[in-house]
N, C-alpha and C positions, 0 to 999 in steps of 0.2 A: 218287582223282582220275581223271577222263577220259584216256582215252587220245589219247593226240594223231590217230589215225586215225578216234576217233568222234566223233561230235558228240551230244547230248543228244538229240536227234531219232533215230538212227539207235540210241541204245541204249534209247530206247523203243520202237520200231518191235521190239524182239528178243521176243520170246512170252516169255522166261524174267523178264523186268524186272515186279517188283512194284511196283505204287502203292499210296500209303498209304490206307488205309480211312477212312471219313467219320469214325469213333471214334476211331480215333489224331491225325484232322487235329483233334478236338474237343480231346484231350489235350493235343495241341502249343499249341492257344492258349490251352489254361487256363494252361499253364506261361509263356507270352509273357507275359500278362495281370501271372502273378503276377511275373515278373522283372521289371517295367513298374510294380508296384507299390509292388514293394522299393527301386526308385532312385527314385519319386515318395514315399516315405513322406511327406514334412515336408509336401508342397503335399497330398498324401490327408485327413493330420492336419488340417491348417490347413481344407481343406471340412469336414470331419467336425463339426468345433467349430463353424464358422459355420451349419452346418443343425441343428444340434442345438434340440429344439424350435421349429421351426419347420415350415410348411405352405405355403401359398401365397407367401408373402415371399420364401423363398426362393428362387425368380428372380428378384427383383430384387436383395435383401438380398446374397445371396454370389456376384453375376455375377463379381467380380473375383477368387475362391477357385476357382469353376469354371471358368474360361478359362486361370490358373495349371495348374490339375490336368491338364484338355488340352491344353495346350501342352507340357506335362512329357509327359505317357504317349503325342502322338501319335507323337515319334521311334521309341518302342520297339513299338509296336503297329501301326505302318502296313501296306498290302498288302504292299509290298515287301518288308519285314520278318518277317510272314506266311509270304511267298513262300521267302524266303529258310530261315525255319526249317522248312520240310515239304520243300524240295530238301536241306539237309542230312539231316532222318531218311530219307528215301528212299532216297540215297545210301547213310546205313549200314545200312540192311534191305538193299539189295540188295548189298553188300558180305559181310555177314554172312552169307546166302543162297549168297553164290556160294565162300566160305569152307568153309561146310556142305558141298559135293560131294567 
């Protein structure tokens, strides 16, 4: 947790604060992705079936399995949500970091 003295600005501004790497940010959202999967399973299953053999139809045929499915995963995959899980690992990298001295 922040100290109440600093503000998120001023302990980025410090040279010692690590940010996360484009490969760890790619990691955190495979892992969103797949958390965002596992509470959407039944609406995933439910497209899965309705495109199965199928090609072009399939925009129109399963519009209403696909607007389910995003409707379910955009709660858990939004920016904010995004946002939110790379401010938490960064916190515990630089926690960890500052443990390490």
């Amino acid at each position: 947790s922040l100290a109440a003295s600093q503000s998120p600005r001023s302990i980025m501004a410090d040279a010692s604060y690590i940010k996360l790497s484009n490969r760890r940010k790619d990691d955190i959202r495979k892992e969103v992705y797949a958390q965002a999967f596992d509470v959407c399973h039944e609406q995933l299953r439910t497209y899965a079936e309705c495109i199965h053999g199928r090609l072009f139809s399939v925009v129109w045929t399963c519009r209403a399995e696909n607007r389910a499915l995003n409707d379910c995963l955009h709660p858990h995959t939004s920016k904010e949500k995004m946002e939110e899980a790379f401010g938490v690992a960064e916190r515990k990298l630089n926690e960890e970091r500052r443990q390490a001295r």
